[in-house]
Structure formats: structure tokens, C-alpha cells
C-alpha positions as CSV (number, residue, x, y, z in Angstrom):
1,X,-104.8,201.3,-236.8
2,X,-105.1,199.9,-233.4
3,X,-108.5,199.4,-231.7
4,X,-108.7,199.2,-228.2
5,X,-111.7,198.4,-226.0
6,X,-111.2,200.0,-222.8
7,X,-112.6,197.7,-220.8
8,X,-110.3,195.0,-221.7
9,X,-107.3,197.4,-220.6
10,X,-105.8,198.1,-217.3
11,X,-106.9,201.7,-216.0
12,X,-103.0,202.8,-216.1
13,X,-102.9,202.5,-219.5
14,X,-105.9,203.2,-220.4
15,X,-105.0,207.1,-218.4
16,X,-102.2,206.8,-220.8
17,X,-103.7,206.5,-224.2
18,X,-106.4,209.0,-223.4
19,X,-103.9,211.5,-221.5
20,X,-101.5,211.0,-224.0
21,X,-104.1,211.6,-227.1
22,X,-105.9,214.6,-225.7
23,X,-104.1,217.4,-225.4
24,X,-103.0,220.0,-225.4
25,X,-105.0,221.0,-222.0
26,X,-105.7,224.0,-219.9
27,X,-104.6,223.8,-216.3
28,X,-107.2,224.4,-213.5
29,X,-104.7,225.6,-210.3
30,X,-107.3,225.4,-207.9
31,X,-106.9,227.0,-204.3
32,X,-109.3,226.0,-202.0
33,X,-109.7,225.6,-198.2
34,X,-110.9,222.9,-195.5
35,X,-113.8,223.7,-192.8
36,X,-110.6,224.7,-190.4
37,X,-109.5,227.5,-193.2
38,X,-106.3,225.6,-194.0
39,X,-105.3,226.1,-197.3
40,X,-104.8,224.1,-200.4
41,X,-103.5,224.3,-204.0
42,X,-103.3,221.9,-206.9
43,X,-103.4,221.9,-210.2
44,X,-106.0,219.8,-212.6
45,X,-105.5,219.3,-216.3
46,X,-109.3,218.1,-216.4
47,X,-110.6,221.1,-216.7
48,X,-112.2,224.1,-219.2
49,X,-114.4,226.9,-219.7
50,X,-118.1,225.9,-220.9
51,X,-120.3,228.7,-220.6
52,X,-120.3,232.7,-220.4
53,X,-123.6,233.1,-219.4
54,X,-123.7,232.5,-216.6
55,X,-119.4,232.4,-216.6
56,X,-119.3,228.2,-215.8
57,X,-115.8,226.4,-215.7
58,X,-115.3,223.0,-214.9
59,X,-112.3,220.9,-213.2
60,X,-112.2,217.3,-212.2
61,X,-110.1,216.0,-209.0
62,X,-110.2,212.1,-210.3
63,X,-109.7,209.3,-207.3
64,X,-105.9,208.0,-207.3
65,X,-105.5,205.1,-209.9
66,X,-103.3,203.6,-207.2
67,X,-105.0,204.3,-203.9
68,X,-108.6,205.7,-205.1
69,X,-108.4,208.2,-202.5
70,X,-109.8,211.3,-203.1
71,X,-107.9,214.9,-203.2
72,X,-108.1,217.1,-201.1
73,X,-109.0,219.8,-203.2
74,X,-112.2,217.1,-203.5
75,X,-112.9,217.0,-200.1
76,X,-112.7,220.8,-199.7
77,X,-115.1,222.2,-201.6
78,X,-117.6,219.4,-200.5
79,X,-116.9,221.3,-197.0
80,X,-116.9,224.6,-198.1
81,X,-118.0,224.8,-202.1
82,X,-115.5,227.8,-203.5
83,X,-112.7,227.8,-205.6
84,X,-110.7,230.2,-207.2
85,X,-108.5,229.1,-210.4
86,X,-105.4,230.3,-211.2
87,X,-104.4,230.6,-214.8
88,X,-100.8,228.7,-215.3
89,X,-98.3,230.6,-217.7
90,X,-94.6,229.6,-218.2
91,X,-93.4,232.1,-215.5
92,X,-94.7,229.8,-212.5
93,X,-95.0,226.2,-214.4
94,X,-91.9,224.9,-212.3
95,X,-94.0,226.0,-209.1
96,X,-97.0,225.2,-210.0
97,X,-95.4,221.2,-210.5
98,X,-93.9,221.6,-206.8
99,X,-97.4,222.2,-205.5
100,X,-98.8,219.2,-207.0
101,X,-96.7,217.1,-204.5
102,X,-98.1,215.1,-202.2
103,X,-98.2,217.0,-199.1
104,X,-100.2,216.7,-196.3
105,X,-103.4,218.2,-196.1
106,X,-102.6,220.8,-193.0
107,X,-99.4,221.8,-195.1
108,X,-100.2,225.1,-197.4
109,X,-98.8,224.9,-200.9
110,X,-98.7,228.0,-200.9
111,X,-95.7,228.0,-199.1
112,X,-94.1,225.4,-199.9
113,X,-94.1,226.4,-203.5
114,X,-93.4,229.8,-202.9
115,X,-96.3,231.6,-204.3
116,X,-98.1,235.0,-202.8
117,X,-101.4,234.5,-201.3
118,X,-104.2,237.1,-201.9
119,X,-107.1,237.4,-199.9
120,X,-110.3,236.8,-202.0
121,X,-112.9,239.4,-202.4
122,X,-116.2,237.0,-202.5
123,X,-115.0,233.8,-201.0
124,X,-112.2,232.4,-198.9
125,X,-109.6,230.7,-200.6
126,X,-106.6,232.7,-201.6
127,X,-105.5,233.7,-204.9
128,X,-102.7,233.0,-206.3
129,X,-100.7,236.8,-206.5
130,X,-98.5,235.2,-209.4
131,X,-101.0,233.8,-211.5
132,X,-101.7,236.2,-214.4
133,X,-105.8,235.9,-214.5
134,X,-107.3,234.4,-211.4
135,X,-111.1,233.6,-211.0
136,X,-112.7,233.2,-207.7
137,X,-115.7,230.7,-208.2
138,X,-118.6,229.6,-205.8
139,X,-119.2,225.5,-206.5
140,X,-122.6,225.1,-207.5
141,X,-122.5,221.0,-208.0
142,X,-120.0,218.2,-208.0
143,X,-120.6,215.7,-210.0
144,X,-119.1,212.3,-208.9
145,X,-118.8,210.1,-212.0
146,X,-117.9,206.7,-210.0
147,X,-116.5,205.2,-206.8
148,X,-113.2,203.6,-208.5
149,X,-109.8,204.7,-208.6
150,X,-109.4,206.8,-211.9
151,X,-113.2,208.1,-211.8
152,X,-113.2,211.9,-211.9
153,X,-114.8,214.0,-209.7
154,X,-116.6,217.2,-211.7
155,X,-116.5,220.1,-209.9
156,X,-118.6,222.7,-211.4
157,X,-118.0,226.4,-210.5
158,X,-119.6,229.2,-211.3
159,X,-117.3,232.7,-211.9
160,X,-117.9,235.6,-209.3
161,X,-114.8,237.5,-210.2
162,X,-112.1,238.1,-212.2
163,X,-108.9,239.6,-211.8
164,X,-106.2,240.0,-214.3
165,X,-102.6,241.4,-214.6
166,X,-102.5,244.6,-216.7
167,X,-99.3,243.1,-218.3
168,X,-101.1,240.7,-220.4
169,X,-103.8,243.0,-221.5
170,X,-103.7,244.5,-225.2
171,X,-104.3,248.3,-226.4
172,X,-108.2,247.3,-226.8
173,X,-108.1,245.5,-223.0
174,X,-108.1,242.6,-224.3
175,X,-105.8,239.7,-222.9
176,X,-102.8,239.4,-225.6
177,X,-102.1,235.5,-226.3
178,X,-98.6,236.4,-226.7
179,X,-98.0,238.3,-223.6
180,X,-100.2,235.7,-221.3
181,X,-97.6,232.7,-222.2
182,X,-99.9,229.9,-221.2
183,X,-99.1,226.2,-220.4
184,X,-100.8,223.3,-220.9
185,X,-100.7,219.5,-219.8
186,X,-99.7,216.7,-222.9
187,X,-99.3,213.6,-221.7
188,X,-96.8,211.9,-219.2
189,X,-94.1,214.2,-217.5
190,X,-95.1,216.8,-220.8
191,X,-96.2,220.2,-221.1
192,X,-96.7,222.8,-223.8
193,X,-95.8,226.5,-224.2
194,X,-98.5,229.0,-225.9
195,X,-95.6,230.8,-227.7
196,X,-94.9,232.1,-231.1
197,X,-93.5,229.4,-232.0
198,X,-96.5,226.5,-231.3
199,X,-99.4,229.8,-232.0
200,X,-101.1,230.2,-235.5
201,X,-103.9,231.8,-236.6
202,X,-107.0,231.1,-237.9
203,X,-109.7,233.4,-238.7
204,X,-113.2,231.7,-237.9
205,X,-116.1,231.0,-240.4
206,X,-118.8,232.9,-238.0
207,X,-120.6,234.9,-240.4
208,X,-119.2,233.5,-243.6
209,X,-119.6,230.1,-245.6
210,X,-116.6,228.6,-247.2
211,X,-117.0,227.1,-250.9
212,X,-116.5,223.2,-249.7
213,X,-114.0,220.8,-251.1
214,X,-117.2,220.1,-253.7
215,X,-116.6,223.0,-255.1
216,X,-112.7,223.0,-255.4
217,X,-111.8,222.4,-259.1
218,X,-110.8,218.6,-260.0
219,X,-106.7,219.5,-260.7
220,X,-106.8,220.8,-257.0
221,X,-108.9,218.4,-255.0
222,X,-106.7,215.8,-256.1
223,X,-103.2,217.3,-256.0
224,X,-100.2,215.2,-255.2
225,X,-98.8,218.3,-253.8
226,X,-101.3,219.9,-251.4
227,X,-102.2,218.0,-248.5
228,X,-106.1,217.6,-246.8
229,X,-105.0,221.0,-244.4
230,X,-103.7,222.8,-247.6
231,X,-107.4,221.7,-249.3
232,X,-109.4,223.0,-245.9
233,X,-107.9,226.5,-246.3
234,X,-108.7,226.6,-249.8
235,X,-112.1,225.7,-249.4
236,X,-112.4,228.2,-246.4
237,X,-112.8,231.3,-249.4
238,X,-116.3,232.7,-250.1
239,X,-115.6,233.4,-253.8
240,X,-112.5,232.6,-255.6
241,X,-110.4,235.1,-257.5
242,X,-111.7,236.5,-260.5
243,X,-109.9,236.0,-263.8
244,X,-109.3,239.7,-264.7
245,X,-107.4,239.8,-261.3
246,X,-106.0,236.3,-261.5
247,X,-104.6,237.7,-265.6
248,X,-102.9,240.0,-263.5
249,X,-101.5,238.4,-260.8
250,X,-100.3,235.7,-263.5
251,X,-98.6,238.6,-265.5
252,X,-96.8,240.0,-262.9
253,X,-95.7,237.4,-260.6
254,X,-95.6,234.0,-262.8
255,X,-94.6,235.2,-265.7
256,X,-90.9,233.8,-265.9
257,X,-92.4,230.6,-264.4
258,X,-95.1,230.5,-267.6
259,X,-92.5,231.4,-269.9
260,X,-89.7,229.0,-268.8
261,X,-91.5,225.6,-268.5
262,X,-93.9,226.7,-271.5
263,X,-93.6,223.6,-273.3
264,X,-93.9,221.4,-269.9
265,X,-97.5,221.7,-268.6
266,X,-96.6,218.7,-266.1
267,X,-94.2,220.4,-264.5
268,X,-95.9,223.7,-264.6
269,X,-98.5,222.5,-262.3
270,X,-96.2,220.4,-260.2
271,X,-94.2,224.2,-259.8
272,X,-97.6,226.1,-259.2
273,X,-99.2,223.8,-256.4
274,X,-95.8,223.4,-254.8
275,X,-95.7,227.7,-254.5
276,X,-99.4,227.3,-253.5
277,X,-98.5,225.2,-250.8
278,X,-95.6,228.0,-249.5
279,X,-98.2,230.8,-250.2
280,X,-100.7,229.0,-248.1
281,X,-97.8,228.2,-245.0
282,X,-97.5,232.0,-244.8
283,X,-101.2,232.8,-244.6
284,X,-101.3,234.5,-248.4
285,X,-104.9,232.5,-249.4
286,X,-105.6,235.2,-252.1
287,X,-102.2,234.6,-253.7
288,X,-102.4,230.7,-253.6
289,X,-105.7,230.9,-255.1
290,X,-104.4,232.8,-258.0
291,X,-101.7,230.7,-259.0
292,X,-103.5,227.6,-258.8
293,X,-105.9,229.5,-261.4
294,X,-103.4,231.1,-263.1
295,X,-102.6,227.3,-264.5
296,X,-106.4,226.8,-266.0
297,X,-106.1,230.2,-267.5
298,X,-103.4,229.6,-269.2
């Protein structure tokens, strides 16, 4: 393990390790404008959602390490304090890195990157027409959090509107994580894809109470086979299976298993927590849990 005091690093690398260890994360593509209306878009991978009522996100336009000048999205909204922010999916990621060039502050990114401007219906920046959800925010504080380059800049914004693409809505009007296709920033020249492939699933503990790794029997907690993640999904159930249904389960789908390594109990268990372990990969808790029991019943 290394152990690194950040003070004693340069800030480059210090952006590194923490860029490079947080992450995935969401993508503020903030348009804003100066006090002559020019526009400007750039895109901030300090940045999330942190309240719904009232509807508060938060992006930070940190100094340059190099130069510690400040962007202009910065000095915008200290002019004129709206925002909107443009959700970033895979269809305008190569676009979305174009804009972040350094361009001039009376050049629009907007057309240099090729996107459709929208006119706003509370404040005046522009939306971005391509941008699957886009939220047009009035700045109610900016935080500056030092005077050096690297120090971020929080610019807290306050949701007024929100306008999303019927494409990536579900049945129920809901926004589909499959059809959205988000990005997000990892570190260096990085990013991530929301797809099927990177997505899983996890239903929350909100109104239930798992059974702890306490209460996991002795055989399981310490299984060569399943690993600490394996242990937390286990320990996610309310109740485990009872023994008239794990009799069944046994009967029906260990059976040959049972029978053929009868006179091998090591091996038995090696063969039940190693099917466990597949059972859990594919999301089938109730199954897993009954042929890890299925062992002690025997």
C-alpha cells in the first residue's frame, strides 16, 4: 500500500492520483454566456446532482494547474449567474471533447463543435439541441475554494427546467439507462460508456434489512471460494431459504451432484460454493442460497 501526503506531492500528480482514482464521473457540459451575450460551452467532470428539493447540481471550473487562470465558463456566470447543463451520452462525446479546446473566449463552441443551439426558456444561454436531457439552471453561489492553480471553483446551480428527448424515456416516462447511453470521465485521455456491457443491477436495501455477514453461517463466511462481493449479496437476504424448500431445491437440482461425490464431502462443498458463485454472477440469490444449504442439510 502506498501512502501519499499530498502536500509533499507536485499538484500534477497529485490531479492524477485523485483523477485517476475517482471515477467514473458525470460530465457537467455547461453553456453559459459573457455580459456581451457571446457564448460558451465546456465540459466539467467535477460535477453532480446533490439535492431534489430544491433540484441543486453542482460543477467546478478549477484554475489551470499550468497557468491558474480561470475559465471562462468561471468568469461567466460571475457576470451573468445561469447555466444550463447538457447531459453527455456516447452520440456527441467526440464533440463534446472538440469543445473543450482552448478557444478564445469571443469564439462560440457551439460552432466550432458543431452542435445546435436552442434558445432557453428561463435564462440566456443556449441549450445544447443534441444533448439528450438539458437543464437550464440560475447560479445561486460560487464557491471559490482557493487562489492557486488546481483550486476548483463550485458553482452551485439551482434547476429551473428540464427538457428531455422522448427517445430515452421508458413506457412509465421514465428515462431508460439503456436508451440514454451516458459517458463519464476516468482518468487521463479515458472515458466510460453506460452500456450493457459496464451496467448491472442492484436492487437497494430502502425498506429492507439484510441479515449481515454475522449472521452468514461459519462454512460460508469463510469460503475459499466466494469472494467479500459474493458474501455482500448473500448477506443482502431478509430471511434465508427454508429447509422444506431448500429439500426440494436439493432434490431436484443437486441431486446427481449429491449422489456422485457422496463419499467426498470436501469436494462437495468445493462443487456447491463454486455453483453458488455462478448462481450469484447471474443474479439467482434464492438459488445460491439453497445450494450452499443444501450442503448443511445433507
Amino acid at each position: 500500500m502506498v501512502t501519499i501526503n499530498p502536500s509533499e506531492i507536485p499538484v500534477p500528480k497529485l490531479h492524477h492520483y485523485l483523477l485517476g482514482a475517482v471515477g467514473p464521473r458525470p460530465i457537467a457540459f455547461a453553456s453559459t454566456v459573457d455580459e456581451d451575450g457571446n457564448d460558451n460551452l465546456a465540459p466539467f467532470s467535477f460535477f453532480n446532482v446533490f439535492s431534489a428539493n430544491p433540484p441543486i447540481m453542482i460543477f467546478s471550473p478549477a484554475r489551470s494547474g499550468r497557468t491558474n487562470q480561470t475559465k471562462d465558463t468561471y468568469n461567466n456566470v460571475k457576470v451573468v449567474p445561469e447555466v444550463v447543463i447538457n447531459v453527455v451520452n456516447y452520440d456527441i462525446v467526440q464533440q463534446m471533447s472538440l469543445a473543450s479546446s482552448p478557444f478564445a473566449s469571443d469564439v462560440s463552441e457551439f460552432e466550432k463543435a458543431g452542435f445546435t443551439a436552442l434558445e432557453s426558456e428561463t435564462i440566456r444561454p443556449k441549450r445544447v439541441g443534441e444533448s439528450p436531457v438539458q437543464f437550464e439552471c440560475k447560479v445561486i453561489e460560487v464557491k471559490e475554494l482557493g487562489d492557486q492553480g488546481g483550486a476548483g471553483n463550485l458553482v452551485i446551480c439551482e434547476v429551473l427546467r428540464i427538457h428531455i428527448n422522448e427517445d430515452v424515456l421508458d413506457e412509465k416516462g421514465t428515462i431508460d439507462q439503456h436508451k440514454i447511453d451516458l459517458v463519464s470521465r476516468m482518468g487521463g485521455n479515458w472515458y466510460c460508456r453506460a452500456d450493457e456491457s459496464s451496467m448491472f443491477e442492484i436492487t437497494k436495501p430502502i425498506t429492507s434489512i439484510g441479515i449481515g455477514f454475522d449472521q452468514l453461517p461459519e462454512d460460508i463466511r469463510t469460503s475459499s471460494i466466494l469472494t467479500g462481493n459474493d458474501l455482500g449479496h448473500l448477506a443482502g437476504v431478509v430471511e434465508l431459504p427454508n429447509e422444506t424448500d431448500v429439500n426440494e431445491y436439493k432434490l431436484i437440482e443437486l441431486s446427481d451432484l449429491f449422489i456422485s461425490l457422496e463419499d467426498k464431502p470436501t469436494e462437495l462443498e468445493h462443487e456447491l460454493h463454486t455453483r453458488s458463485k455462478e448462481l450469484l454472477t447471474e443474479n439467482k440469490l434464492d438459488e445460491a442460497w439453497m445450494t450452499l444449504l443444501a450442503f448443511n442439510n445433507g
